[in-house]
C-alpha positions in Angstrom: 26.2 -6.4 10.5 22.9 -4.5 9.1 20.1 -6.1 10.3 17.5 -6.8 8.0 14.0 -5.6 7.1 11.3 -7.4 9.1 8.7 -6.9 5.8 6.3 -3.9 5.3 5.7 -1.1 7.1 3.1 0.8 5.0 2.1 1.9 1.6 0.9 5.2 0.6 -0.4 6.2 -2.6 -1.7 9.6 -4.0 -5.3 9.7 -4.3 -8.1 12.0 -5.1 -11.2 13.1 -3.2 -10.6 12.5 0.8 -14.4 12.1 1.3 -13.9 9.4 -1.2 -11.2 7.9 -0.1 -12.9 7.1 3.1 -16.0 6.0 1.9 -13.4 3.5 -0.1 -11.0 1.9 2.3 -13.1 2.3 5.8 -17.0 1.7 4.4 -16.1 -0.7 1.5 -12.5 -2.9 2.4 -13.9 -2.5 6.0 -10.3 -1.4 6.9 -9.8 1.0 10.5 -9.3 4.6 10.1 -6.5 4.7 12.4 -5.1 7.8 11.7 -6.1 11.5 10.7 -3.3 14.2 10.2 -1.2 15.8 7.4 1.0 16.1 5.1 4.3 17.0 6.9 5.5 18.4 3.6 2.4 20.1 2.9 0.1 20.5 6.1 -2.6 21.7 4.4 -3.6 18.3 3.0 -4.9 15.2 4.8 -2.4 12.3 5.3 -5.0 9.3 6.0 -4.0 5.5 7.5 -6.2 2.5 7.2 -5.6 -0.5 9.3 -6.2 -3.4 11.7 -8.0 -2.3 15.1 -4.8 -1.3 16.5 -2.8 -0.2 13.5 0.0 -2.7 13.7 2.8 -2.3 11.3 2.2 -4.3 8.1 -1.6 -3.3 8.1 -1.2 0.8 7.4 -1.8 1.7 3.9 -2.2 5.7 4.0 -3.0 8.1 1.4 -2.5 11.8 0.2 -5.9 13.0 -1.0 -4.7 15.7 -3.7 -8.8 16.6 -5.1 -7.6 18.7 -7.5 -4.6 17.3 -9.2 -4.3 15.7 -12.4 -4.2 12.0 -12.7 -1.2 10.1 -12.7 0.4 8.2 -15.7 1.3 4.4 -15.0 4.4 2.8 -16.2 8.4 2.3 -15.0 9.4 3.2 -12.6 6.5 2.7 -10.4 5.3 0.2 -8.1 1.7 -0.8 -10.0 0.2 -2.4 -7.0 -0.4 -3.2 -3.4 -2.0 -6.5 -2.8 -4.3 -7.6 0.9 -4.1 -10.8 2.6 -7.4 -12.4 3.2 -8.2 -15.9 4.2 -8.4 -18.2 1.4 -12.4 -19.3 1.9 -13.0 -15.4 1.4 -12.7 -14.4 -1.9 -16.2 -15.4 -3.1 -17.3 -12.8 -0.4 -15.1 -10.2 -1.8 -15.9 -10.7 -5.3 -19.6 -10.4 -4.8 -18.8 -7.3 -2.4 -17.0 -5.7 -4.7 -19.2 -6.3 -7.3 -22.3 -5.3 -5.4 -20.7 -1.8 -5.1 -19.9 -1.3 -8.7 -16.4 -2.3 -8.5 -14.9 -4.3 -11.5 -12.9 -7.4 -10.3 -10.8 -9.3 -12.1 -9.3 -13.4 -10.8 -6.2 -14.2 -11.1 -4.1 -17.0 -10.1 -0.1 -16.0 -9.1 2.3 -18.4 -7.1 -0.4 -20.6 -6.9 -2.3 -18.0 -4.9 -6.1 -16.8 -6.3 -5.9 -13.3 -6.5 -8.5 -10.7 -7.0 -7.5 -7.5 -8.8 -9.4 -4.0 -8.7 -8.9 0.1 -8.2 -10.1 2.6 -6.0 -12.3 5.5 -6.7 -9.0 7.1 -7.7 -7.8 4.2 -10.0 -5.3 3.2 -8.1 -4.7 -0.3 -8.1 -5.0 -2.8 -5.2 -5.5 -6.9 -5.1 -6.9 -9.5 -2.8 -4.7 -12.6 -2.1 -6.0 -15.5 -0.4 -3.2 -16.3 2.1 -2.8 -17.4 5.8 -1.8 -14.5 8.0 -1.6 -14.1 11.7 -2.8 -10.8 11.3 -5.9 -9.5 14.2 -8.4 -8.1 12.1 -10.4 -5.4 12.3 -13.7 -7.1 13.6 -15.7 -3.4 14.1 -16.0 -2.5 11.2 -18.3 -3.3 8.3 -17.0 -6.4 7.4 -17.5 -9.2 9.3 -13.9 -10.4 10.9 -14.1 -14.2 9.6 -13.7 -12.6 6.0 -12.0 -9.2 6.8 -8.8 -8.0 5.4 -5.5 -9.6 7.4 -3.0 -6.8 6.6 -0.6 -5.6 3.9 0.4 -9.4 1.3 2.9 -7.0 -0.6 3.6 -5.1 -3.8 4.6 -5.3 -7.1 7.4 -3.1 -8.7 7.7 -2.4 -12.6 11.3 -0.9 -12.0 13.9 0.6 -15.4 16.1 -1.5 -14.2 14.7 -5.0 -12.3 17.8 -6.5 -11.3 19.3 -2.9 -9.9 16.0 -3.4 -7.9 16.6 -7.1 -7.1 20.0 -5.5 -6.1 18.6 -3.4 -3.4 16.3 -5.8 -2.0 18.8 -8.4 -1.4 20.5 -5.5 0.3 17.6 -5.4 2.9 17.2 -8.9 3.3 14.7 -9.9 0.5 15.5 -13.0 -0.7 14.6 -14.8 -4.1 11.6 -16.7 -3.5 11.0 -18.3 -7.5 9.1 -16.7 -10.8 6.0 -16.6 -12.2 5.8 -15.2 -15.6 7.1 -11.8 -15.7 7.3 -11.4 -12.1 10.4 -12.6 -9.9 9.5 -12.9 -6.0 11.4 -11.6 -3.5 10.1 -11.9 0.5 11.7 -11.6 3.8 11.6 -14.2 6.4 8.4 -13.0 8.6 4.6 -13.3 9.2 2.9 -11.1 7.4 3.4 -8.4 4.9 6.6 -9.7 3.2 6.4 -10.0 -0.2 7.7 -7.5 -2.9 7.3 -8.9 -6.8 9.5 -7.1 -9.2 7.8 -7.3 -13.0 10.5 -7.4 -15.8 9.2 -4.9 -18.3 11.6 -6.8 -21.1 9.7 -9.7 -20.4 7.6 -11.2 -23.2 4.8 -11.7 -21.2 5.4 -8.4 -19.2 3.9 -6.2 -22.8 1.3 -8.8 -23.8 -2.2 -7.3 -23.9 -4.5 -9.0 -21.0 -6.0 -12.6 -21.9 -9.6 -12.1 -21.2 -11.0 -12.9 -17.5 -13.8 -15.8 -17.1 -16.3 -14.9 -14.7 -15.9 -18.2 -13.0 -17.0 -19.1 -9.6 -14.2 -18.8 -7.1 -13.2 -22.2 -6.6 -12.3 -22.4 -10.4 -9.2 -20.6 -12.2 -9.5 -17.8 -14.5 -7.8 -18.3 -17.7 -5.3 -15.8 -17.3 -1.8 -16.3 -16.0 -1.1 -12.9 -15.0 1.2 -12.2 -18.1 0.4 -8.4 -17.8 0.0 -6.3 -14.7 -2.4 -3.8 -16.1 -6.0 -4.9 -15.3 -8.7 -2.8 -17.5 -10.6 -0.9 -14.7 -13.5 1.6 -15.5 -13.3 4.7 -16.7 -14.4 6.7 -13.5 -12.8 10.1 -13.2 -9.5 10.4 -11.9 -8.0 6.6 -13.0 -4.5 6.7 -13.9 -4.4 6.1 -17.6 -2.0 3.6 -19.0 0.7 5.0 -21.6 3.6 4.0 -23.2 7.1 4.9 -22.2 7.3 6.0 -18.2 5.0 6.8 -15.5 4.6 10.2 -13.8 3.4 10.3 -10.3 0.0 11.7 -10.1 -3.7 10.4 -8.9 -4.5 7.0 -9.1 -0.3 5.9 -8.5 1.6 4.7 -5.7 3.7 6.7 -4.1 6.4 4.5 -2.0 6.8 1.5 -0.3 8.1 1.7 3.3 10.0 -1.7 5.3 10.2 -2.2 8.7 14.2 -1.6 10.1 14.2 -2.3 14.2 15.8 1.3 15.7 17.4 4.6 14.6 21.0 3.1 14.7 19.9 0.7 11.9 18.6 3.8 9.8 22.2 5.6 10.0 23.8 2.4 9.1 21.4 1.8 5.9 22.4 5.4 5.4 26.0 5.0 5.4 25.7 1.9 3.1 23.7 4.0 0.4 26.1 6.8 0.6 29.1 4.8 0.1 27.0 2.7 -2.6 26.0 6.3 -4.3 22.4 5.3 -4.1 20.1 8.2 -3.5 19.2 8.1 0.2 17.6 11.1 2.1 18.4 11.7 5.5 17.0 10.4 8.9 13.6 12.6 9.2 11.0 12.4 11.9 7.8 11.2 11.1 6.3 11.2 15.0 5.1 7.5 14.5 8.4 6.6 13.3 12.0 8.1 12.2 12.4 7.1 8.2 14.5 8.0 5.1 14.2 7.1 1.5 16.3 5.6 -1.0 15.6 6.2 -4.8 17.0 3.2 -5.9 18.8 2.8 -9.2 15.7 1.1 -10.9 13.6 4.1 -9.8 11.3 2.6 -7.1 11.1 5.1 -3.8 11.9 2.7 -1.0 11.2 4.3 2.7 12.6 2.4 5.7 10.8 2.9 8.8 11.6 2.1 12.6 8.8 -0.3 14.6 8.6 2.0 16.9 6.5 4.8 18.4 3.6 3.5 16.5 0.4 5.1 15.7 -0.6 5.2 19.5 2.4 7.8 19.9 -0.4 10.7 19.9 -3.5 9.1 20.8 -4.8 5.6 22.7 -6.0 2.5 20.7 -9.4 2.8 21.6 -9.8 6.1 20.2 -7.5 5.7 16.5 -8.9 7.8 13.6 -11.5 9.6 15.4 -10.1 13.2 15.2 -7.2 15.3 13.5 -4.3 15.0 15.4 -0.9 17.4 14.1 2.2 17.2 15.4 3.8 18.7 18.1 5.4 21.6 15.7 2.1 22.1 14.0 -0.3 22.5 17.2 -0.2 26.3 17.3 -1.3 26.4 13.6 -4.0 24.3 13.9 -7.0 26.8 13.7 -5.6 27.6 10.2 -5.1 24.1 9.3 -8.2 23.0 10.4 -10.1 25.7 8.3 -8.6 25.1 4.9 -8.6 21.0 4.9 -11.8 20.2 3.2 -14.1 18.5 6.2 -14.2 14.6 6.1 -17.2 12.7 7.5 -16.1 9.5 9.4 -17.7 6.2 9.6 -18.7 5.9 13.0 -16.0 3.8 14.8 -17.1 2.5 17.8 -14.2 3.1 20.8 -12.6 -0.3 21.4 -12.1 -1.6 24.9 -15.0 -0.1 26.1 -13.6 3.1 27.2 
């Protein structure tokens, strides 16, 4: 019997300036820096993870900085958004942070959950959920850790196809949890970073154009009911524009969605199943922090599943997470070169943990 997903393991998008990108995620979410390194496809660009402290699977949301590419265009098949956890009596912080920085929020409310949507510096589009987790947060950084982001919530997929979609997540383990509009729940039983909302683009309310968003005070509700996933963000260089018809990956998008599988041997069964199923599935690859392979699935959103284990202290202790660029093992001997055409990247100073 396949076991099932245990929820998220990371997100990665494509994004635009590095420098910007950290300034973003490690000055401005207050998120951990837990890993510098590449592109194993292309190893002359960054390949950034933000985190807790310790990086724990369900927390990782990593980027590839392309600074010179054109931005993407959002649409099917895509997943339009990765939403954080944080605890419910934070999201007046948040808005006012945000907002203090230049960033335009918008409130929602979604499964009964308030919800705060924004973008990054590169448009791409990301969401605060006030929701319980058990997730350690990062308390070193610049937020303080009674408001700080709790990990990975989940994502939302505009998929061709949503019930080929809904097909492949029951697969996993995902289970139906209700709808809300345009957007059907699906969540696996675990503790944090479970959810995955799948947006019917037939939908009525999936087209509609955006009911405007009160600037309430955060215990009130917007009135909006989150009948169209496409907030209006600024026009700041490098935003994904929305068009009609379908997206192209690009700056600003999301590139995949990875879930957390237990071992190896549950990869090569998932494997087998796709084959047999004649879903598009890639084969087993090594990814140093964990062993992966992707499945387009018939809807068109890139699934990864990833194993729990090494983890991101594979290469480097706790303490010390995000502090230098670390290559793997097959790329050491070419690290001069590598080091010489990534564009240099100025960290925020992140104090060793432990005391060491």
């Amino acid at each position: 019997m396949l076991p099932d997903a245990t929820g998220i393991h990371h997100v990665t998008s494509m994004v635009g300036n590095p420098q910007a990108n950290v300034d973003f995620y490690a000055d401005v979410l207050g998120l951990r820096l837990v890993k510098q390194t590449v592109n194993y496809e292309d190893v002359l660009r960054h390949h950034l993870y933000y985190g807790n402290g310790t990086g724990d699977l369900g927390t990782l949301y990593t980027c590839f900085p392309y600074p010179n590419e054109p931005p993407g265009r959002r649409g099917p098949p895509q997943l339009t958004a990765t939403a954080f956890a944080v605890p419910p009596d934070a999201m007046g912080y948040w808005r006012d942070r945000l907002e203090s920085r230049g960033v335009d929020v918008e409130r929602r409310d979604r499964f009964d959950d308030a919800v705060l949507r924004f973008a990054d510096p590169a448009g791409t589009r990301l969401e605060l959920v006030a929701a319980d987790s058990p997730v350690e947060p990062y308390g070193d950084g610049t937020v303080p850790a009674d408001v700080a982001i709790r990990g990975i919530h989940g994502v939302t997929a505009l998929p061709v196809d949503p019930f080929q979609t809904a097909s492949v997540l029951e697969t996993l383990g995902f289970e139906n949890q209700g709808q809300d509009g345009s957007r059907v729940r699906y969540a696996v039983d675990g503790s944090h970073a479970t959810v995955v909302d799948v947006l019917d683009r037939g939908h009525d309310d999936a087209n509609a154009a955006d009911a405007g968003s009160g600037d309430h005070d955060d215990g009130r509700h917007d009135s909006d009911d989150d009948r169209d996933d496409e907030p209006t963000v600024d026009g700041r260089e490098g935003d994904a524009p929305d068009f009609g018809g379908f997206g192209r990956e690009g700056v600003g998008t999301i590139h995949h969605v990875a879930v957390r599988v237990p071992d190896e041997d549950a990869l090569f069964a998932y494997h087998d199943l796709f084959r047999e199923r004649d879903v598009s599935v890639s084969r087993v690859r090594d990814r140093h922090y964990y062993r992966s392979l992707y499945v387009r699935e018939p809807g068109g959103i890139l699934f990864e599943l990833a194993t729990e284990a090494p983890g991101v202290t594979a290469d480097e202790p706790a303490s010390a997470l995000g502090r230098r660029l670390v290559l793997p093992p097959w790329a050491e001997e070419d690290r001069e070169m590598i080091e010489d055409q990534l564009p240099p990247l100025s960290v925020p100073d992140q104090p060793l943990l432990g005391g060491e």
